[in-house]
NUVEXZA-983537 format. One record per residue (C-alpha): residue number from 0; residue in three letters; x, y, z. Coordinates in Angstrom, 3 decimals. Example, Ala and Ser with C-alpha at 12.3 -4.5 7.8 and 13.67 -1.06 7.14 Angstrom:
(node 0; 'ALA'; (12.300; -4.500; 7.800))
(node 1; 'SER'; (13.670; -1.060; 7.140))
END
This chain:
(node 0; 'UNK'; (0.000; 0.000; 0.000))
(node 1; 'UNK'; (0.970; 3.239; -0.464))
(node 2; 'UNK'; (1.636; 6.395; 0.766))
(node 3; 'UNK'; (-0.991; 7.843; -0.285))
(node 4; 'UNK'; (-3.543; 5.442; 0.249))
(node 5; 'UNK'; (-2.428; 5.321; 4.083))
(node 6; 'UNK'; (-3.275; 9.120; 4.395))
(node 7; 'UNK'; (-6.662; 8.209; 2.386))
(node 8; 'UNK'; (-7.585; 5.682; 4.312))
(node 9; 'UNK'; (-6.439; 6.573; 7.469))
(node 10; 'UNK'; (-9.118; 10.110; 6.950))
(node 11; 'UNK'; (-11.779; 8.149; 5.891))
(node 12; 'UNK'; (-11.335; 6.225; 8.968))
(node 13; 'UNK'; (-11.325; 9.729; 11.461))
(node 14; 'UNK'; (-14.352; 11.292; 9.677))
(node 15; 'UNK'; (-16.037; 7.591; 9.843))
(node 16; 'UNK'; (-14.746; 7.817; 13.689))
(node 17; 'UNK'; (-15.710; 11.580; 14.688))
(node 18; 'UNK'; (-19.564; 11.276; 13.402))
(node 19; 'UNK'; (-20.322; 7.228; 13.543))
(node 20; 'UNK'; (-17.339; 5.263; 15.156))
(node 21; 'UNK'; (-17.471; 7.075; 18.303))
(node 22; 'UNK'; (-20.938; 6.374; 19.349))
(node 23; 'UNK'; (-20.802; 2.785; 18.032))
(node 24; 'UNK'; (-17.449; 2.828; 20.506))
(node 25; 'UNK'; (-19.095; 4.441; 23.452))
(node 26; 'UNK'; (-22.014; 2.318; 23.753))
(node 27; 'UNK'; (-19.582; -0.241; 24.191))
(node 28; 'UNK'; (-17.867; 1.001; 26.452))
(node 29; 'UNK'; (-21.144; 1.349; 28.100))
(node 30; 'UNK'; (-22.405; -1.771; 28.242))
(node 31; 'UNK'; (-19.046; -2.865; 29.629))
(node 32; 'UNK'; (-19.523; -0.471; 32.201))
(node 33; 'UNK'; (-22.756; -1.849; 32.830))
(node 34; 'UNK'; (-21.585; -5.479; 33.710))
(node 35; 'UNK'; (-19.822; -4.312; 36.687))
(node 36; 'UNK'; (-21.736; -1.571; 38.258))
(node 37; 'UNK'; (-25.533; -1.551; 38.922))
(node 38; 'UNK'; (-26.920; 2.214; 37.448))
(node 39; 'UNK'; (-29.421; 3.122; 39.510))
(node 40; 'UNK'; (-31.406; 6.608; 39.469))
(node 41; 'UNK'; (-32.864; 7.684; 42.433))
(node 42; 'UNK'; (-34.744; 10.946; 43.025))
(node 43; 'UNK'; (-34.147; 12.616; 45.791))
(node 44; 'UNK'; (-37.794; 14.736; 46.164))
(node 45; 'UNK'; (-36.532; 16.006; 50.068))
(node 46; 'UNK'; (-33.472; 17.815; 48.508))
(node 47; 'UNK'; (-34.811; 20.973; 47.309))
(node 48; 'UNK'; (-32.267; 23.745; 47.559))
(node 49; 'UNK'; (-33.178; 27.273; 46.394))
(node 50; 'UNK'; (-32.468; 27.507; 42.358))
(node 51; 'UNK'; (-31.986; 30.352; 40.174))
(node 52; 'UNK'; (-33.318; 30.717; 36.587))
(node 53; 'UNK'; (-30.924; 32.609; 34.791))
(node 54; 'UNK'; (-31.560; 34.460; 31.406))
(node 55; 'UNK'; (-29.428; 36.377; 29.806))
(node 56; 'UNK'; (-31.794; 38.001; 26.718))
(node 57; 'UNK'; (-31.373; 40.127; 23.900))
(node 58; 'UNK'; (-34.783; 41.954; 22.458))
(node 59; 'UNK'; (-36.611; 39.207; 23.658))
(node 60; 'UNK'; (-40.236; 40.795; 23.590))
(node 61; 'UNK'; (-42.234; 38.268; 21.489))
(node 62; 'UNK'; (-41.148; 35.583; 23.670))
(node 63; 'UNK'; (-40.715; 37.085; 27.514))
(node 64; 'UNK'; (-44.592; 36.567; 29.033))
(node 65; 'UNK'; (-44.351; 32.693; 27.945))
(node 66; 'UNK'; (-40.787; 32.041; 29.329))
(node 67; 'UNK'; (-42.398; 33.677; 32.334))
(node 68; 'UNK'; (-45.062; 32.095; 32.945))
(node 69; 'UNK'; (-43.447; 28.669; 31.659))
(node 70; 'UNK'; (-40.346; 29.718; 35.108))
(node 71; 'UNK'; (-43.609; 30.048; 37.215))
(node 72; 'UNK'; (-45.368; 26.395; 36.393))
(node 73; 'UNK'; (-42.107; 24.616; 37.157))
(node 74; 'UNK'; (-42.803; 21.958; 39.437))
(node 75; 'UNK'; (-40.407; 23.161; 42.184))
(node 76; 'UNK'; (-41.499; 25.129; 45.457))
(node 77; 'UNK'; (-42.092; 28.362; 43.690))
(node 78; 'UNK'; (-40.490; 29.880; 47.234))
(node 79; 'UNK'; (-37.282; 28.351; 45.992))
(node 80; 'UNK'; (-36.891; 29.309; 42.710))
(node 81; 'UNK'; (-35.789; 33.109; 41.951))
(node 82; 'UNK'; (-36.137; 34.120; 38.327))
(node 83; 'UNK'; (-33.072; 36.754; 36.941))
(node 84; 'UNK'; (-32.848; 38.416; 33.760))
(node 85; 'UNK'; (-30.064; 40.061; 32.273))
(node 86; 'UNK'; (-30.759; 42.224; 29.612))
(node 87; 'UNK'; (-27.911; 44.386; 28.731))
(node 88; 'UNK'; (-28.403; 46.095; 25.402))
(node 89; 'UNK'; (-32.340; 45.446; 24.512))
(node 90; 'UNK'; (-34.171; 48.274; 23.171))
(node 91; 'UNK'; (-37.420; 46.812; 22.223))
(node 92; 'UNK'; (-39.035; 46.915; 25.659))
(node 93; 'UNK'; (-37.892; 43.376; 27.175))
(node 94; 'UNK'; (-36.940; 45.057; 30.276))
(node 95; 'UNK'; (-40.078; 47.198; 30.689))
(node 96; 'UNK'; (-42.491; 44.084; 30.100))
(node 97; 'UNK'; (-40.618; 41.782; 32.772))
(node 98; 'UNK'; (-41.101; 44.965; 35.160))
(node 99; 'UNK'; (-44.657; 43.652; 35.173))
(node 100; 'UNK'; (-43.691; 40.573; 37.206))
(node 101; 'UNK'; (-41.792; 42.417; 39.885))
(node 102; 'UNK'; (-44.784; 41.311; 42.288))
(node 103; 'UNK'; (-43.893; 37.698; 41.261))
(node 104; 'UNK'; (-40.360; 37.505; 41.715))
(node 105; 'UNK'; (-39.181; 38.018; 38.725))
(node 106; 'UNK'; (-35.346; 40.553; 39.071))
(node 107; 'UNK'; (-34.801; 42.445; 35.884))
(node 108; 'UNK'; (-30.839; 44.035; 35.322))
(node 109; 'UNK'; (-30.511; 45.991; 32.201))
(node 110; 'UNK'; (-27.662; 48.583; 31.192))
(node 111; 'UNK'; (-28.037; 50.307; 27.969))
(node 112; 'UNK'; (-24.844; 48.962; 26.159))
(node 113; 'UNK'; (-24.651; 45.924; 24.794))
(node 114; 'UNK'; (-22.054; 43.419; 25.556))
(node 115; 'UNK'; (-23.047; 40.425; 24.764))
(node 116; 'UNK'; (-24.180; 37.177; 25.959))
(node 117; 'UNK'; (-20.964; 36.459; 28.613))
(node 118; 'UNK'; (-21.030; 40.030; 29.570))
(node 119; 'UNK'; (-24.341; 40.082; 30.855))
(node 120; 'UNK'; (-23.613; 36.322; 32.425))
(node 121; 'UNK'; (-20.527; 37.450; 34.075))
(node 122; 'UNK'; (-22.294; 40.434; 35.435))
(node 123; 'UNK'; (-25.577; 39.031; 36.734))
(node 124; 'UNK'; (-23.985; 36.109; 38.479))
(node 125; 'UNK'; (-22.899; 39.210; 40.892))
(node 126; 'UNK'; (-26.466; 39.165; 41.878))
(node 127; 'UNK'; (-26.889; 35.324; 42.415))
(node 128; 'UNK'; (-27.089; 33.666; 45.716))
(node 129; 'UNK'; (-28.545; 30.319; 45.495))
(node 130; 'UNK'; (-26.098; 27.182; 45.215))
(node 131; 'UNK'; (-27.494; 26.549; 42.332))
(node 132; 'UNK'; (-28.003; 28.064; 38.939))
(node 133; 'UNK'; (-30.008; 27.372; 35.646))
(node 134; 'UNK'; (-29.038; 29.119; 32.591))
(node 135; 'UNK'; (-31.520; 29.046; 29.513))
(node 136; 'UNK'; (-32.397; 31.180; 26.594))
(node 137; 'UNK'; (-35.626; 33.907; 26.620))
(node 138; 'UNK'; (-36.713; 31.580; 23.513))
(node 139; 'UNK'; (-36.819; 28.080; 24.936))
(node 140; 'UNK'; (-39.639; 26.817; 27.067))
(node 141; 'UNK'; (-38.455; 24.149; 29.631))
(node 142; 'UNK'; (-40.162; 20.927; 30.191))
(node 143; 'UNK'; (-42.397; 20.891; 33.786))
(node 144; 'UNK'; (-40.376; 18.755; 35.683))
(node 145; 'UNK'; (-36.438; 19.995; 34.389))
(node 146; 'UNK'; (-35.366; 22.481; 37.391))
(node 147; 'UNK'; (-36.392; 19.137; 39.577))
(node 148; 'UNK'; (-34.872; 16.622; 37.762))
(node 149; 'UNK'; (-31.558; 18.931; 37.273))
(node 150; 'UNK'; (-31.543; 19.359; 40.760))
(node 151; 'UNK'; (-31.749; 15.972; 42.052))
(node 152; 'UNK'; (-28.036; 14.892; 39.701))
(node 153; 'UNK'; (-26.753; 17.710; 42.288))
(node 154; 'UNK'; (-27.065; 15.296; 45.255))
(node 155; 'UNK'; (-24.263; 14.120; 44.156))
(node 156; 'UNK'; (-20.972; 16.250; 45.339))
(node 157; 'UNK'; (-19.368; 15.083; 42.520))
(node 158; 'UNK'; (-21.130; 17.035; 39.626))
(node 159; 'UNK'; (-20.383; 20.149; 38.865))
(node 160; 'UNK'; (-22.980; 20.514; 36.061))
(node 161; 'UNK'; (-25.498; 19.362; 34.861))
(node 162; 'UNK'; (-26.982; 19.768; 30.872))
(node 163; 'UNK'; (-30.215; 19.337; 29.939))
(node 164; 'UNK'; (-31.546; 18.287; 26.512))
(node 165; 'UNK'; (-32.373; 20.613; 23.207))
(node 166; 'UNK'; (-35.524; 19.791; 21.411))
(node 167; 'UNK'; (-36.398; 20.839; 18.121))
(node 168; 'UNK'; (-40.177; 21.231; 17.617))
(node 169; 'UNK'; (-40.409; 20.506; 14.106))
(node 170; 'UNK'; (-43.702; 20.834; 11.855))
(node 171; 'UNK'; (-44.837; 17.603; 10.119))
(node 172; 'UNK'; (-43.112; 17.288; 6.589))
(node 173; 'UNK'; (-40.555; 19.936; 7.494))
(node 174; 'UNK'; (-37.274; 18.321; 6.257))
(node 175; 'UNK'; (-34.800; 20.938; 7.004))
(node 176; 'UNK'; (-36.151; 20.949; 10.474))
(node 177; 'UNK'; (-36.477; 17.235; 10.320))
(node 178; 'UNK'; (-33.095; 16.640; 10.071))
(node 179; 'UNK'; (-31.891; 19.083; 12.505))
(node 180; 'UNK'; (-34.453; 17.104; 15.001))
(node 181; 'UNK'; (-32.588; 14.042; 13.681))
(node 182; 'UNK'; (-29.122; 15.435; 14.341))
(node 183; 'UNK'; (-29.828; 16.627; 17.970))
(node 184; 'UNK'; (-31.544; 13.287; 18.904))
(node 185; 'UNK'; (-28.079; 11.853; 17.923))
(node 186; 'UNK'; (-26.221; 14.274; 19.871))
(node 187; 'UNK'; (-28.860; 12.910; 22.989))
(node 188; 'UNK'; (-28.242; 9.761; 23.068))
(node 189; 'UNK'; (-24.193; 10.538; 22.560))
(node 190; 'UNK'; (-24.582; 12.705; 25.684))
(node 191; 'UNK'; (-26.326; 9.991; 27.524))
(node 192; 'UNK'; (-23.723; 7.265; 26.912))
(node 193; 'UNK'; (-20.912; 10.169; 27.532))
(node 194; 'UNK'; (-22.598; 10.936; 31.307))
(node 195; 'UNK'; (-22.720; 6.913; 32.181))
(node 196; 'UNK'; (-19.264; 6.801; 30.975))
(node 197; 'UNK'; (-17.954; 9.302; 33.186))
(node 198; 'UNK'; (-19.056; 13.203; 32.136))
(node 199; 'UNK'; (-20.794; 14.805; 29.088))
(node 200; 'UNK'; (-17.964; 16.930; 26.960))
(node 201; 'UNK'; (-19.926; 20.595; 27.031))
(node 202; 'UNK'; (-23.197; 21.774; 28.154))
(node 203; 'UNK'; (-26.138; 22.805; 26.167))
(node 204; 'UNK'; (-26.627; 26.857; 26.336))
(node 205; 'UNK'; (-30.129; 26.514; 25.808))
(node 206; 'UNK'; (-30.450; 24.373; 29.500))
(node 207; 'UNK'; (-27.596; 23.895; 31.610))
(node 208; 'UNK'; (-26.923; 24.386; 35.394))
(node 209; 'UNK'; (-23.782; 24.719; 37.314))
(node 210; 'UNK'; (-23.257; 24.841; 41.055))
(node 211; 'UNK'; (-22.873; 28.899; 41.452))
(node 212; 'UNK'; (-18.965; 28.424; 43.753))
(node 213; 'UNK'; (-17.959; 27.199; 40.705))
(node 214; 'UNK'; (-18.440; 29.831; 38.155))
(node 215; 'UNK'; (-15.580; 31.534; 37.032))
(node 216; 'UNK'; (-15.479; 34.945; 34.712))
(node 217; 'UNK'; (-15.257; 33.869; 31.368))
(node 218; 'UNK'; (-13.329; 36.056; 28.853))
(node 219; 'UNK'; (-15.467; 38.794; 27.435))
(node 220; 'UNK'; (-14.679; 37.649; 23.603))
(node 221; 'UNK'; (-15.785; 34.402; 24.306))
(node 222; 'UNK'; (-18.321; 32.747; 22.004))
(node 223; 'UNK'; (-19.252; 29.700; 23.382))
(node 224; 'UNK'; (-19.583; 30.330; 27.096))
(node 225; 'UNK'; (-21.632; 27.241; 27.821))
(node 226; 'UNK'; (-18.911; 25.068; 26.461))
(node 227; 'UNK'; (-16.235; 27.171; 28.243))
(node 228; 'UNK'; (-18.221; 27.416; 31.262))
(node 229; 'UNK'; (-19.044; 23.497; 31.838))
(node 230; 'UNK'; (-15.675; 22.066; 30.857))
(node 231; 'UNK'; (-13.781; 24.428; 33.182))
(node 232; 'UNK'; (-15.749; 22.673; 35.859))
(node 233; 'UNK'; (-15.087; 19.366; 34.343))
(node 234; 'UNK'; (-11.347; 20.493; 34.633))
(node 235; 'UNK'; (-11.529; 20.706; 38.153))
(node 236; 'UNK'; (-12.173; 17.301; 38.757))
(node 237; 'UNK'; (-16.527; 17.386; 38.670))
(node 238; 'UNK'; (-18.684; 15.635; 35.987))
(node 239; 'UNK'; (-20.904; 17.513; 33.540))
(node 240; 'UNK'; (-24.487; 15.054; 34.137))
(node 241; 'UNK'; (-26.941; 15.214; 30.928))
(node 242; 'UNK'; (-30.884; 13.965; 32.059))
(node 243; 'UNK'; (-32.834; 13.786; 28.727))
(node 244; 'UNK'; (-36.195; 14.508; 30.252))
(node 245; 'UNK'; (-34.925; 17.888; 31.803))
(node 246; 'UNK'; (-35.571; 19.676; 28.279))
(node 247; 'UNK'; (-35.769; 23.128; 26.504))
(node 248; 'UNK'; (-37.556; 23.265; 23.607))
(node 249; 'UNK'; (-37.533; 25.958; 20.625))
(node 250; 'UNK'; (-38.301; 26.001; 16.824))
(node 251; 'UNK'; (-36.068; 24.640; 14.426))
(node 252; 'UNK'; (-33.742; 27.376; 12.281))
(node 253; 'UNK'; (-36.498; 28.583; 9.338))
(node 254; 'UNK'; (-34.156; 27.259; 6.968))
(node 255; 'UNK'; (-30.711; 25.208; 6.475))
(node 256; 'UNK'; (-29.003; 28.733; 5.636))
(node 257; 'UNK'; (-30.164; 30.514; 9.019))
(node 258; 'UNK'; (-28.767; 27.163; 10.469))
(node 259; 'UNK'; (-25.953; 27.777; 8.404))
(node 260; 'UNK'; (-25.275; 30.935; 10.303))
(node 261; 'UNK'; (-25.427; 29.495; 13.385))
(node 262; 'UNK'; (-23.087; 26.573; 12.923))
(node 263; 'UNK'; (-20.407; 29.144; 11.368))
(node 264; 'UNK'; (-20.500; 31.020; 14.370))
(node 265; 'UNK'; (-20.325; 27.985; 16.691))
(node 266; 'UNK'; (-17.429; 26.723; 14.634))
(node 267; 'UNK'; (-15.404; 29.521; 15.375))
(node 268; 'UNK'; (-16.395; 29.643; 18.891))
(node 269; 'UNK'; (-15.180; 25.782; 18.882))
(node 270; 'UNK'; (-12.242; 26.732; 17.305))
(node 271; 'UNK'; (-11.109; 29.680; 20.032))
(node 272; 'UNK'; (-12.452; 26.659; 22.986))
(node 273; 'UNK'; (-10.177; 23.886; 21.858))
(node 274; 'UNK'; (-7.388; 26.945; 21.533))
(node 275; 'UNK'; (-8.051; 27.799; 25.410))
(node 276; 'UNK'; (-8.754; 24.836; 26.832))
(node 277; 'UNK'; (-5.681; 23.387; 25.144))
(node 278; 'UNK'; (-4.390; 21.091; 28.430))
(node 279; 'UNK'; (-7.600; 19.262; 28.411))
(node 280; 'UNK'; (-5.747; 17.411; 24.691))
(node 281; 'UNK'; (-3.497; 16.230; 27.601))
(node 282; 'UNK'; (-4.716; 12.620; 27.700))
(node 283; 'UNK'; (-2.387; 11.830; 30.667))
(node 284; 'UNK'; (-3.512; 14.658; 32.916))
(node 285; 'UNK'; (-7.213; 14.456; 32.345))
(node 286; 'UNK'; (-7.645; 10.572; 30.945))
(node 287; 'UNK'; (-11.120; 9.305; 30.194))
(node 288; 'UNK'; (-12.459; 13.400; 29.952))
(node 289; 'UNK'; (-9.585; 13.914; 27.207))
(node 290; 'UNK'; (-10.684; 10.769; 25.382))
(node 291; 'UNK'; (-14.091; 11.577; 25.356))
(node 292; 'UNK'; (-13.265; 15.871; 24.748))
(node 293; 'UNK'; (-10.716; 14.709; 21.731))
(node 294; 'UNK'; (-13.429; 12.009; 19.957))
(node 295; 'UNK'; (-16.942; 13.703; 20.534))
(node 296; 'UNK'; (-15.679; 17.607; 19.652))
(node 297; 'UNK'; (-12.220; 18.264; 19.104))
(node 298; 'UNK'; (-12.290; 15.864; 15.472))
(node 299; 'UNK'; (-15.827; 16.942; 14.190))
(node 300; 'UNK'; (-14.556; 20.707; 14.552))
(node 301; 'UNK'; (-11.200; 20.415; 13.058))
(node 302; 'UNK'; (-9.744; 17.461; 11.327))
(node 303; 'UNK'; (-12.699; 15.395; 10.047))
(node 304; 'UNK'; (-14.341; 18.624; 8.479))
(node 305; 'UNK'; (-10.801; 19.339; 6.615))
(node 306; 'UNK'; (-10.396; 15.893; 5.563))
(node 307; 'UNK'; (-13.287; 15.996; 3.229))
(node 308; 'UNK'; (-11.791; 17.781; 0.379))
(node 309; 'UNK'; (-8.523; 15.821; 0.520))
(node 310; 'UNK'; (-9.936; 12.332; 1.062))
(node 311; 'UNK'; (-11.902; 13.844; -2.511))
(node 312; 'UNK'; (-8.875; 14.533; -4.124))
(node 313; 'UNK'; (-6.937; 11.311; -2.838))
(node 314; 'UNK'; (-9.508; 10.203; -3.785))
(node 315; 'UNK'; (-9.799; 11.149; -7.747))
(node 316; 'UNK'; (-6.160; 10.960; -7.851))
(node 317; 'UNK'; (-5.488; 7.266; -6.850))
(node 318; 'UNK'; (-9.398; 6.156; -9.159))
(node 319; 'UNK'; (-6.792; 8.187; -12.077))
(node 320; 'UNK'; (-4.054; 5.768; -11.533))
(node 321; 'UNK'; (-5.820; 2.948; -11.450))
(node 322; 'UNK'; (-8.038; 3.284; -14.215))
(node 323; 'UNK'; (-11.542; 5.031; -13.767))
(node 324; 'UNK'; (-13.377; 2.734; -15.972))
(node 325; 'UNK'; (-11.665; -0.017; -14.122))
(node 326; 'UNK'; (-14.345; -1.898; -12.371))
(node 327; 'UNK'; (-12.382; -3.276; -10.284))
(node 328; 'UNK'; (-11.378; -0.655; -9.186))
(node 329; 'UNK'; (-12.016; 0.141; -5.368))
(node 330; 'UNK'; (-11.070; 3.788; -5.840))
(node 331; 'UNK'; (-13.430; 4.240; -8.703))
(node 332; 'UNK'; (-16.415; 2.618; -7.016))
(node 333; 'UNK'; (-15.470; 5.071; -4.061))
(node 334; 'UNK'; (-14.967; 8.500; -6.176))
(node 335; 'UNK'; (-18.641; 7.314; -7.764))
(node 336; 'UNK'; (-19.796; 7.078; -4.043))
(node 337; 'UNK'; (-18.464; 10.479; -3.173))
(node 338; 'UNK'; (-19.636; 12.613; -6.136))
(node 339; 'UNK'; (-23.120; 10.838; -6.041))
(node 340; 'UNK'; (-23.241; 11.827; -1.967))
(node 341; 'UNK'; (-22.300; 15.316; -3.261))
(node 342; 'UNK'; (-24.515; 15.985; -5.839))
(node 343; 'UNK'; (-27.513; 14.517; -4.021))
(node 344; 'UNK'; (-26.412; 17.675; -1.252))
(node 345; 'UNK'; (-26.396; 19.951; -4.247))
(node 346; 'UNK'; (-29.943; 18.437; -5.278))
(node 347; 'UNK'; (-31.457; 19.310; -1.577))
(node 348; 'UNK'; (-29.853; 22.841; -2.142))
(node 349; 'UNK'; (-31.730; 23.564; -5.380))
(node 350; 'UNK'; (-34.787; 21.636; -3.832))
(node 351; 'UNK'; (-34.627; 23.045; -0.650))
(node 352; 'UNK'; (-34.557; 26.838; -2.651))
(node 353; 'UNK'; (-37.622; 25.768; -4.443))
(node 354; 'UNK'; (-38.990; 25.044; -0.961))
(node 355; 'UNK'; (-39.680; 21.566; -2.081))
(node 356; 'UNK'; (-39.018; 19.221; 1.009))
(node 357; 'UNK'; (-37.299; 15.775; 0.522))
(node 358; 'UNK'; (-36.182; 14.242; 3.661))
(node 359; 'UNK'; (-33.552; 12.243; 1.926))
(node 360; 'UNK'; (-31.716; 14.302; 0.265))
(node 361; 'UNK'; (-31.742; 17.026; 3.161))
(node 362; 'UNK'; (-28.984; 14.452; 4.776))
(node 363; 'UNK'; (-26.252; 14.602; 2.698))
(node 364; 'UNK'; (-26.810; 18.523; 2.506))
(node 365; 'UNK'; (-27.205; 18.931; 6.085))
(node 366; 'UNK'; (-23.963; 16.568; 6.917))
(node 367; 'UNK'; (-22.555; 18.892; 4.002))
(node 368; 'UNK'; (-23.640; 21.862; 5.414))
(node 369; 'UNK'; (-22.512; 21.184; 9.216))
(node 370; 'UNK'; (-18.684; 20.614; 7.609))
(node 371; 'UNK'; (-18.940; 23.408; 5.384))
(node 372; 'UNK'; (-19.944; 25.792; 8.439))
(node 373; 'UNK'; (-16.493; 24.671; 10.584))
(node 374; 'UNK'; (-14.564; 25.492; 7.413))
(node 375; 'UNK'; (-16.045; 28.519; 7.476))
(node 376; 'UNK'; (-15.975; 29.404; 11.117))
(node 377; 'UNK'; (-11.899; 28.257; 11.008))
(node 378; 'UNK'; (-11.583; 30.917; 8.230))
(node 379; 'UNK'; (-13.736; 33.331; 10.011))
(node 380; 'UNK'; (-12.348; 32.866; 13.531))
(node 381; 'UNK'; (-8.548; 33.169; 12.501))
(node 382; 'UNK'; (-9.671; 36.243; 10.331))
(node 383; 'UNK'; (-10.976; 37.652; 13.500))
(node 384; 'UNK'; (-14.325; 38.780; 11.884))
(node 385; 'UNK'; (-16.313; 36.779; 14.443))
(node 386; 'UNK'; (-18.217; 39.255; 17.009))
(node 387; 'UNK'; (-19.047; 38.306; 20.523))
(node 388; 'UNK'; (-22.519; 39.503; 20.009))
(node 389; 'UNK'; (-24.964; 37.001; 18.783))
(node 390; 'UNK'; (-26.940; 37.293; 15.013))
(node 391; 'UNK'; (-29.597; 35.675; 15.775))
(node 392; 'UNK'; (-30.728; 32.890; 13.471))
(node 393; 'UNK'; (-34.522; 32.893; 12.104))
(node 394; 'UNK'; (-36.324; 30.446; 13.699))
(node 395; 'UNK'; (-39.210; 28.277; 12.098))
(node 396; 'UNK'; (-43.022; 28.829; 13.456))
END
């Protein structure tokens, strides 16, 4: 074999590994796991500390007297729960309409400039006292029983954090949003098998609690403060938990370019984390957290992504030398693969444009357009163009 066909082969196998091979690996690691310890979830319904529900919002006005009343039907002791929002920069009236549930409980801190998202987080955790504290967005509702069931993984000294679950509401027949639904139930059940390994790698912003000793200020460029946030605890020696059934829940992106948008910014937010949390690639120091760090998110947001267009040119290059029309040919049959996966992603472009939905071929464009965004967010982040301040992506309705 050679040279070439190592490196070919050998980036096949990481992209295989970083979106397929890793699961298939952790689940059985899992269900080793499993044969020598007995997993057991208890609840814990006489540990009720007091909780705060963080939000840190932006021109949230459409969605602020839901959220509200969704904090208020949490089944919690509503004595125990204190509702904060930080809304540093909104000019639409956000901070005027939560004034109307003063008499409820509900703390409002707004300044006039905006600062972003981990400005106004690292300011209003000045004002929180509880032990514990639940971030989530002004756009997500949260499922009934997710401040108790985040609560109850806190019995346990040992975690740190705790992440809860992002679901997509998705209209019937929407295949853009279909897939994204798809892709995050994925994610799930990776998060699930990560936390019964030994700790999830990275909270979800959209739900996500930490114990409130624990927070640290977080840069003020930083993009992905969840991330940053959660695996700085993890670094201390605590777990990052994940229950499934403690849930927000928002619209899909309208469309796969508004997700677009968002994954480009992400990417270069998970380009600056792996930068700055650089000793967690230290396998040595941090063991079975590196392991799981390196194969769930370091790969899918650098190499695999930029092994795409060379395993394509390997790719046409070794088919060349050993005769295209060859049928027997492996690198023929596997060029023929690769061009047929792309042009069935160009096909749910064009379709997707014509807003004809075709759940399909929205796969290969959505697996195309997830890589394509961390190319893009690379470029972007070492270009410095990225700004700390959120464009928010068009949701679905």
């Amino acid at each position: 074999m050679t040279g070439l066909q190592i490196i070919l082969w050998f980036l096949i196998f990481l992209v295989f590994y970083a979106y397929l091979g890793y699961g298939i690996l952790l689940y059985a690691l899992v269900r080793v796991k499993r044969l020598f310890t007995a997993k057991k979830e208890k609840r814990y319904d006489d540990y009720e500390p007091e909780v705060t529900l963080f939000v840190a919002a932006y021109n949230e006005k459409d969605y602020v007297d839901a959220k509200v009343a969704n904090s208020l039907d949490m089944d919690y002791p509503a004595h125990k729960i204190r509702q904060v929002w930080v809304t540093d920069g909104s000019d639409d009236g956000t901070p005027d309409i939560l004034k109307k549930y003063a008499a409820q409980g509900v703390e409002v801190y707004h300044e006039p400039a905006r600062g972003g998202k981990i400005g106004a987080m690292n300011r209003g955790m000045k004002f929180i006292a509880t032990p514990i504290v639940i971030f989530s967005d002004g756009n997500t509702m949260l499922g009934k029983e997710s401040v108790r069931r985040i609560v109850n993984l806190f019995k346990n000294p040992k975690v740190g954090c705790v992440s809860g679950e992002k679901r997509i509401y998705t209209k019937e027949l929407d295949a853009a949003a279909g897939t994204e639904g798809i892709y995050w139930k994925y994610e799930s059940k990776l998060k699930k098998w990560d936390a019964e390994l030994y700790s999830v790698v990275g909270a979800a912003g959209e739900l996500f609690a930490i114990r409130t000793e624990l927070f640290q200020e977080v840069e003020k460029d930083t993009l992905l403060d969840d991330f940053i946030i959660s695996l700085r605890i993890a670094m201390k020696g605590f777990t990052i938990q994940y229950d499934p059934e403690a849930y927000a829940i928002e619209t899909s992106s309208a469309n796969v370019k508004e997700e677009l948008k968002r994954k480009i910014r992400i990417a270069a937010g998970g380009i600056q984390s792996i930068i700055r949390l650089s000793p967690l690639l230290n396998i040595f120091k941090y063991g079975i957290l590196s392991f799981q760090y390196i194969s769930h998110r370091v790969l899918r947001w650098t190499i695999a992504p930029l092994s795409l267009p060379v395993i394509f040119v390997l790719n046409a290059w070794l088919g060349y030398s050993y005769g295209l029309l060859n049928t027997a040919n492996l690198y023929s049959w596997l060029m023929a693969a690769q061009i047929l996966f792309y042009l069935m992603a160009m096909l749910g472009w064009y379709l997707e444009n014509k807003a004809v939905k075709i759940k399909v071929l929205f796969v290969p464009y959505y697996f195309f357009i997830m890589n394509y965004a961390v190319i893009l967010g690379i470029r972007r982040y070492f270009k410095g163009k990225q700004t700390v301040n959120w464009e928010r992506a068009k949701r679905g309705t």
